[in-house]
C-alpha positions as CSV (number, residue, x, y, z in Angstrom):
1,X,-34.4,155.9,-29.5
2,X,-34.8,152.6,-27.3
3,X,-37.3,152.3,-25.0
4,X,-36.2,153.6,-21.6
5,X,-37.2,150.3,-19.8
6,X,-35.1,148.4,-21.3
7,X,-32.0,150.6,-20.9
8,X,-30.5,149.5,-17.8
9,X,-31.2,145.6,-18.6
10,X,-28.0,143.8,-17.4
11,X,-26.4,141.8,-20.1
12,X,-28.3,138.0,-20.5
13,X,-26.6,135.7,-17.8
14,X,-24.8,133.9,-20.4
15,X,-23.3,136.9,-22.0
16,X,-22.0,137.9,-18.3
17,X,-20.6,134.3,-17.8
18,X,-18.3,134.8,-21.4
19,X,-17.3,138.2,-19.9
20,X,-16.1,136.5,-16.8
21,X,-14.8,133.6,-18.1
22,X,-13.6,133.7,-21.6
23,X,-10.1,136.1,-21.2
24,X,-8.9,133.4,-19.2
25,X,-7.7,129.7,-20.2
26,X,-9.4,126.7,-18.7
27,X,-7.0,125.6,-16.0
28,X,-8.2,121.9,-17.1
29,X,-10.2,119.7,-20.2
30,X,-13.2,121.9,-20.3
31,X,-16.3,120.7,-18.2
32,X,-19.4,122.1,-19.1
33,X,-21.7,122.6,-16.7
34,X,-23.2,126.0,-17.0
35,X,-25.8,126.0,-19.5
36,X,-29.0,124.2,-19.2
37,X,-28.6,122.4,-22.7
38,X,-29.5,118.0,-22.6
39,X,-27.0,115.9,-24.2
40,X,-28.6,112.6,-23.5
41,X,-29.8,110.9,-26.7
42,X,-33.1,111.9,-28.0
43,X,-35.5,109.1,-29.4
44,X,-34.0,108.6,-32.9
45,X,-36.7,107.1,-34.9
46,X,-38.1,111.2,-35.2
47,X,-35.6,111.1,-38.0
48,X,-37.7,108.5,-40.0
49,X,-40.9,110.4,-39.2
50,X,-39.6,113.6,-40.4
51,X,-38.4,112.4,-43.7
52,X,-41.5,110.2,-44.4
53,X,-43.5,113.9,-44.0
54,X,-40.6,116.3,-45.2
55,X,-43.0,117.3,-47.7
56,X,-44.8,119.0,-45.2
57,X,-42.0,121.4,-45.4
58,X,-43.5,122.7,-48.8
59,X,-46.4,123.9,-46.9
60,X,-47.5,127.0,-44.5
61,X,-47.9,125.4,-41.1
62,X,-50.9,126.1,-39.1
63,X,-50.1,128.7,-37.0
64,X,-52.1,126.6,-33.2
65,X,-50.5,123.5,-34.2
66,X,-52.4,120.5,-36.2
67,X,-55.6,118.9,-34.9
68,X,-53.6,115.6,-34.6
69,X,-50.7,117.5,-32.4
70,X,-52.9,119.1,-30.2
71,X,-54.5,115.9,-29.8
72,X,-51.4,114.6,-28.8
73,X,-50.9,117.3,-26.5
74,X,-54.7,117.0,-24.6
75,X,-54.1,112.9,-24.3
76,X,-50.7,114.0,-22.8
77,X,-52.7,116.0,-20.0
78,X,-55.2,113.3,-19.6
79,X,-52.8,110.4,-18.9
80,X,-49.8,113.1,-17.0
81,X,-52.5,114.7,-14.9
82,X,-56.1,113.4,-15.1
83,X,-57.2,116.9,-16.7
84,X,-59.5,116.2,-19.4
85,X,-59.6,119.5,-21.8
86,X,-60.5,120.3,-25.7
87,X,-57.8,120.7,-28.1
88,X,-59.8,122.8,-30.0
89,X,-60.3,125.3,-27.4
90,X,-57.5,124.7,-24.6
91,X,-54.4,123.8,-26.2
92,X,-52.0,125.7,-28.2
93,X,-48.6,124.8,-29.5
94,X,-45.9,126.9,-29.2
95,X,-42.3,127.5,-30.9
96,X,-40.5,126.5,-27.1
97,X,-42.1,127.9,-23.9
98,X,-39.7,130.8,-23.6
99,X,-41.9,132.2,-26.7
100,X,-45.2,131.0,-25.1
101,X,-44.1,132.7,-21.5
102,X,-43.0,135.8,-23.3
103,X,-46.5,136.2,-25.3
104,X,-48.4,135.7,-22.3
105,X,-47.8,138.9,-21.0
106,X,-48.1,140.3,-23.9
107,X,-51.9,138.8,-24.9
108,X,-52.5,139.0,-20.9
109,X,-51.9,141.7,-19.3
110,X,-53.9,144.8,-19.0
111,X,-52.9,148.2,-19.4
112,X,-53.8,149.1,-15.4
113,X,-54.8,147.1,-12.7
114,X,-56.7,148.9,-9.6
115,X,-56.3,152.1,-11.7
116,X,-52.1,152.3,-11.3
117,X,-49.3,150.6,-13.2
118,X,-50.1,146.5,-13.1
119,X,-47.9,144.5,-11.7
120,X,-46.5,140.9,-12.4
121,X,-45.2,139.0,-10.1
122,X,-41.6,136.5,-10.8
123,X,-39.9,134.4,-8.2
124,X,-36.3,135.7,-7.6
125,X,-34.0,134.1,-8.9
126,X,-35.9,133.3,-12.1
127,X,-36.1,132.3,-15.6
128,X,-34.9,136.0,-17.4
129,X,-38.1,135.9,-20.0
130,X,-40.1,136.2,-16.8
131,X,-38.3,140.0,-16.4
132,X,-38.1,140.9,-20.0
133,X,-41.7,139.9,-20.7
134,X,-43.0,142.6,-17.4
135,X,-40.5,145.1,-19.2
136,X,-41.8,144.8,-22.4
137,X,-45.5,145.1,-21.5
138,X,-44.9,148.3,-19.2
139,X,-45.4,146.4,-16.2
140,X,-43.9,146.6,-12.7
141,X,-41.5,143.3,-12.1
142,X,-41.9,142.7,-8.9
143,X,-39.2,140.2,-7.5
144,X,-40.0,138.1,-4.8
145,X,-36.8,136.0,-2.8
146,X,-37.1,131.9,-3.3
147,X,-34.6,131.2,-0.7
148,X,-33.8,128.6,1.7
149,X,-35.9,130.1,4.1
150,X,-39.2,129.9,1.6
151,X,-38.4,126.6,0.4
152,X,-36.4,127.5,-2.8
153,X,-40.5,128.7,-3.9
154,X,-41.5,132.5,-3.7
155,X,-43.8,133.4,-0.9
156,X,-46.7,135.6,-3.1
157,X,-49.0,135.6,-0.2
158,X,-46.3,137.4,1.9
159,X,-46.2,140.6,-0.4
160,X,-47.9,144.0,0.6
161,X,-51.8,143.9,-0.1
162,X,-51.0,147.2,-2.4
163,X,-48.8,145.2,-4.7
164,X,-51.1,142.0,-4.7
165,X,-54.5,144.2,-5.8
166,X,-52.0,145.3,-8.6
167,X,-50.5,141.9,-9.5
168,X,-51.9,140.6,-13.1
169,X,-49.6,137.7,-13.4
170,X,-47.6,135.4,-11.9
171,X,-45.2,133.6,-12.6
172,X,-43.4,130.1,-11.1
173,X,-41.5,127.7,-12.1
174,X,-42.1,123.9,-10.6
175,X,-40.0,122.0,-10.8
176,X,-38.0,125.6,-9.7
177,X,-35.1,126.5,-12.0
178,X,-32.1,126.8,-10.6
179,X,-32.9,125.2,-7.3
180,X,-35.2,122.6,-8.0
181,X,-37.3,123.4,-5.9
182,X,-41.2,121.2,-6.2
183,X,-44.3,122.5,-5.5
184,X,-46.8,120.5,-3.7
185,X,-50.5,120.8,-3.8
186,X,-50.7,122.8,-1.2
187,X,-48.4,125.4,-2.5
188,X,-50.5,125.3,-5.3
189,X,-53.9,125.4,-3.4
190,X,-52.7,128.6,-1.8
191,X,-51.4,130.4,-4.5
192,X,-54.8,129.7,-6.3
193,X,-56.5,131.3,-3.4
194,X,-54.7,133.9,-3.5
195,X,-54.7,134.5,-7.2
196,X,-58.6,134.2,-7.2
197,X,-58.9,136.7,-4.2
198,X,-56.4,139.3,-5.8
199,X,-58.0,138.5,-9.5
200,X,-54.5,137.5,-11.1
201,X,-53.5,135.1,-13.4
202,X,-50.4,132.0,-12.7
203,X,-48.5,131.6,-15.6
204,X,-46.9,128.2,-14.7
205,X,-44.0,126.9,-16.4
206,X,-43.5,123.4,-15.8
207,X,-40.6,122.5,-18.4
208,X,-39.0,120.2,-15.8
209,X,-42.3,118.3,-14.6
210,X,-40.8,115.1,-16.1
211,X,-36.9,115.5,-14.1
212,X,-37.7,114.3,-10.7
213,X,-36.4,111.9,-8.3
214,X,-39.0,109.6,-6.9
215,X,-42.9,111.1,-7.6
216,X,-44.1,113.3,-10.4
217,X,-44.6,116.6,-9.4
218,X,-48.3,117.7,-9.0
219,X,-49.5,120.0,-11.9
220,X,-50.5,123.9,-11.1
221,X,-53.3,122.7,-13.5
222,X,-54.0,119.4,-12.4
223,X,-55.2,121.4,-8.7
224,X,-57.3,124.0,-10.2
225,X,-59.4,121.3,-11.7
226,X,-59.3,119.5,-8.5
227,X,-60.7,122.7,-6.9
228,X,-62.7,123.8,-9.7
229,X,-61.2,126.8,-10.3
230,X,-62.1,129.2,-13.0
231,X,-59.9,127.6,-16.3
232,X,-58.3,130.8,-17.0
233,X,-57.2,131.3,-13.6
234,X,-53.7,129.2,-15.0
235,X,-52.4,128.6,-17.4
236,X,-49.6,126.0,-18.1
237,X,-46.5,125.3,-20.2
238,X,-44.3,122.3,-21.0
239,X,-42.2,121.4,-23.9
240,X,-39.8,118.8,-25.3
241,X,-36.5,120.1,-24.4
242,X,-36.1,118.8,-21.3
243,X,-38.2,115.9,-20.9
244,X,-37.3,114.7,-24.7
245,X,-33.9,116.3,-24.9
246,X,-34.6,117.9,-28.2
247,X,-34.1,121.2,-27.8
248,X,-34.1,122.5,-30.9
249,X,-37.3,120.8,-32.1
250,X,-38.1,123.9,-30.5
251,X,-41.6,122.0,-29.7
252,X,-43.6,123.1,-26.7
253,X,-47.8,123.7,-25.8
254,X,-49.8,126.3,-23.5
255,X,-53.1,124.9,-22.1
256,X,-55.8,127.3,-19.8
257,X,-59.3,127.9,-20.4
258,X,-61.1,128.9,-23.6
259,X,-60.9,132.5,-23.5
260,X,-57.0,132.7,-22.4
261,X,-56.5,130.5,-25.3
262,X,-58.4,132.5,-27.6
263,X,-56.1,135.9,-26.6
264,X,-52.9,133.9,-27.4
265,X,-54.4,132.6,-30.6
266,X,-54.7,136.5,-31.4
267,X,-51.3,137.1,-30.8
268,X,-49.8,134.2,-32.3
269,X,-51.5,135.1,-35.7
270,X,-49.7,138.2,-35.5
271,X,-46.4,137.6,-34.4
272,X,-45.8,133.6,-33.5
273,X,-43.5,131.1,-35.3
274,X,-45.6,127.8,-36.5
275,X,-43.7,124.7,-36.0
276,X,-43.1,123.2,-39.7
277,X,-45.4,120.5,-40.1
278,X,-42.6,117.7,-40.5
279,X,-41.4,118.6,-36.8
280,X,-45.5,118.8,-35.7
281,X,-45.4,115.0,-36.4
282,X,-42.2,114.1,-35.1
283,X,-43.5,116.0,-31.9
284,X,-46.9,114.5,-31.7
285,X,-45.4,111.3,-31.5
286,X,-42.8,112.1,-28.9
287,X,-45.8,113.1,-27.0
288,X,-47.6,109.9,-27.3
289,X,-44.0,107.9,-26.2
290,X,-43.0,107.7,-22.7
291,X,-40.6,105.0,-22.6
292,X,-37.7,107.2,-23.9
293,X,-38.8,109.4,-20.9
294,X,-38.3,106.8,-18.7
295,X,-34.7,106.6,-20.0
296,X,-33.9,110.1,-19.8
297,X,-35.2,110.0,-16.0
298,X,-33.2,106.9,-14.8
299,X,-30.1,108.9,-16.3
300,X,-30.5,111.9,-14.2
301,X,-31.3,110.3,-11.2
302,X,-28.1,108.7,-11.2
303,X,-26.5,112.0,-11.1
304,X,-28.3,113.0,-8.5
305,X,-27.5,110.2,-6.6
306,X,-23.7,111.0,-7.0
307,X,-23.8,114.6,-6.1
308,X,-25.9,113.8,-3.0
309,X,-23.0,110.9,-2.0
310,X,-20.3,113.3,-3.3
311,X,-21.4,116.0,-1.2
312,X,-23.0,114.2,1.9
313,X,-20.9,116.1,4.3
314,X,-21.7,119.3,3.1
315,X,-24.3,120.8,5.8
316,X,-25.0,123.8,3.0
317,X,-25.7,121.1,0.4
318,X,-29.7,120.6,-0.8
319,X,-30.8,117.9,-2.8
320,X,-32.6,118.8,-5.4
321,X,-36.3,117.2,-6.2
322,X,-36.4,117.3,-9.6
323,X,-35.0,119.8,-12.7
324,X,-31.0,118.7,-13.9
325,X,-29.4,121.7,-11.5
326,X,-27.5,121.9,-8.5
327,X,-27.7,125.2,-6.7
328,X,-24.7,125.2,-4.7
329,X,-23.9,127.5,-2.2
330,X,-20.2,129.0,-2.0
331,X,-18.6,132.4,-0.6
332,X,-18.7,133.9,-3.6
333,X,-20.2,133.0,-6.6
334,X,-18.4,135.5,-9.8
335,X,-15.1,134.5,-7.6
336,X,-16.2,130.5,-7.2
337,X,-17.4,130.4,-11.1
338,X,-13.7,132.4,-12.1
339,X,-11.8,130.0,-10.0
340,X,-12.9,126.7,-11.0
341,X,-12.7,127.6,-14.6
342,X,-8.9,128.8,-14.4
343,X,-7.9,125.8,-11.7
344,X,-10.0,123.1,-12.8
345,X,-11.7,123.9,-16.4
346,X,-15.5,123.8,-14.8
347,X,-17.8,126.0,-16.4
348,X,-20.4,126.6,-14.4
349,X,-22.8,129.9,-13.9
350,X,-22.6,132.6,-10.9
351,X,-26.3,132.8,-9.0
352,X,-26.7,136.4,-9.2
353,X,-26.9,136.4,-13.1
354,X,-29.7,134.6,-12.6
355,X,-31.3,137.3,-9.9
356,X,-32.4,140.8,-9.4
357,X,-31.0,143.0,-7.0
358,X,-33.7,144.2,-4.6
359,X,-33.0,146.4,-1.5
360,X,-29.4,146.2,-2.1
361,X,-29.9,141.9,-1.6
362,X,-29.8,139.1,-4.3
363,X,-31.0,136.0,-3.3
364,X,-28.4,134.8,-6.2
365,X,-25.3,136.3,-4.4
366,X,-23.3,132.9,-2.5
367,X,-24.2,130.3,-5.3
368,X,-23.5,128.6,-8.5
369,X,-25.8,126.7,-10.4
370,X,-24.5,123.4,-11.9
371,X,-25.9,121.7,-14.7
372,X,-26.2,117.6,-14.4
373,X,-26.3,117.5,-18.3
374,X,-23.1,115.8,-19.7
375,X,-22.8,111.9,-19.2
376,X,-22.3,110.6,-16.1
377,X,-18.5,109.8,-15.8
378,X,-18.0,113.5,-16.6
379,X,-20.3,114.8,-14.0
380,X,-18.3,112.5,-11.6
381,X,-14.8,114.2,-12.9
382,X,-16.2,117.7,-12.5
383,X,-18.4,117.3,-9.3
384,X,-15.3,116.0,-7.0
385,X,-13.1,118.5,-8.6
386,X,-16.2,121.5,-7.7
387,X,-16.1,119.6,-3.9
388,X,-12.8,120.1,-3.4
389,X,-11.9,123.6,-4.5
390,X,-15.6,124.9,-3.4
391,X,-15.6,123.4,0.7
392,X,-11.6,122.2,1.3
């Protein structure tokens, strides 16, 4: 038998979108805008450095990454955030966050917490591991609205004291995915308070920290040093996907204190994928490299400067700060995503596939989410044909 918890799951967001969608003909040249995946150019001279260590492949990688990778990694942190840490102690690499975020709850998590079923915490809408990882460990999920009203963010400190003594982990997404919501350092400073005060972890994923429009966003672990908050109190992932548009390196790190480290060192010798050692040294030098970031930045903040002059006169419209999505409201959103792909050949992906019904609300229901990822003179074809059949 399956386990009960995962019975009434909804199907994955994507899989809903080819239920919706797929029966019907594009009414246009396909635009994809749906899925989250980068198409700008990734730095090319990996290719070199892969094939100069493909011998590498013959070998077992090491299952925390290379010395040299971590490395990479900690002088990332330094230079990005001022953090000094160990890569021996407070780095680990991970196969892409979604397997790091997923295996957090899994090494973190107790069994209870204040003697009763824990509880961990995920914004709503959110990133679906953050659901399935809650499910899997026998947690409570508790969904918390990131709405207009809270800032696109999720307002932890708002919840009932019952569920907070009961909260284990928590996590958020900065920049937010779909919104793009940032969080400052005081959103940060308050959420650590809160997390020391209730004993519960933050399980920060930062994937889009280097898609923003004018200052990098502050870290969740660049504050808790400034504070000097207990290094296990947060923990932190990035990865290449976004900020190097390689997604399927499938390249990405975890960095806390020692002993958080130390329990997802456990479970990745039991059930993680190593990175083969040819793609560890493309990746540590992608790290080190931040001109090609620079690039990929300037690219995106084109497009956001389009959809803000496309839609200027659009009193629902919020600019983004940062991440490659628009979050767009509209009437409707299954009705919005099902028209502009039969009119107008836009793919694009309904908000409440990527939220949880709560009370008989989702904070999903009246949006789509739009992806900024194709080049730029495709963007501008599908965002004035999205203006015109979303707010004529």
């Amino acid at each position: 038998m399956f386990p009960e918890r995962f019975s009434n799951l909804p199907a994955y967001p994507f899989s809903r979108l080819r239920i919706l969608l797929d029966a019907h003909a594009p009414g246009d040249t396909a635009a994809p805008m749906a899925i989250g995946e980068p198409t700008h150019a990734f730095p090319q001279w990996i290719l070199q450095i892969i094939q100069d260590h493909s011998v590498g492949f013959n070998s077992y990688p090491p299952n925390d990454g290379t010395p040299e990778f971590r490395s990479a990694i900690t002088a990332w942190i330094a230079q990005r955030y001022g953090v000094p840490i160990d890569p021996n102690k407070n780095v680990i690499a991970l196969n892409g966050t979604r397997e790091g975020l997923y295996n957090a709850a899994m090494a973190l998590c107790p069994q209870t917490k204040a003697g009763k079923k824990p509880v961990i915490l995920t914004p709503n809408p959110f990133y679906q591991v953050y659901m399935f990882a809650a499910l899997s460990v026998g947690a409570q999920p508790e969904f918390v609205p990131a709405t207009k009203e809270t800032g696109f963010l999720p307002d932890y400190a708002g919840l009932e004291l019952e569920i907070l003594d009961r909260a284990s982990l928590a996590y958020i997404c900065s920049p937010a995915n779909p919104q793009g919501a940032v969080a400052d350092r005081s959103y940060w400073q308050d959420l650590i308070r809160l997390a020391e005060k209730h004993d519960f972890r933050i399980l920060a994923d930062e994937c889009y920290s280097e898609i923003y429009r004018t200052a990098p966003p502050v870290g969740a672990l660049q504050v808790a040093h400034e504070m000097g908050a207990d290094p296990d109190r947060v923990m932190i992932f990035h990865s290449l996907s976004k900020r190097s548009n390689l997604p399927g390196l499938r390249s990405g790190f975890a960095a806390s204190g020692e002993k958080v480290i130390s329990l997802m060192k456990t479970m990745r010798a039991y059930s993680g994928a190593p990175l083969p050692l040819p793609l560890q040294k493309a990746a540590e030098a992608v790290w080190l490299d931040e001109k090609h970031v620079q690039e990929n930045r300037r690219l995106y903040v084109e497009k956001f400067a389009l959809a803000d002059d496309i839609f200027s006169d659009i009193a629902e419209y919020t600019s983004p700060e940062g991440g490659f999505f628009l979050w767009l409201a509209c009437q409707n959103g299954e009705e919005a995503a099902l028209e502009l792909w039969k009119e107008d050949g836009i793919r694009v992906l309904p908000g409440r596939y990527l939220s949880q019904d709560v009370n008989n609300q989702n904070p999903g229901d009246g949006y789509i989410r739009v992806a900024l990822v194709a080049p730029k003179d495709q963007i501008e074809i599908g965002l004035r044909k999205l203006r015109n059949r979303l707010y004529r």
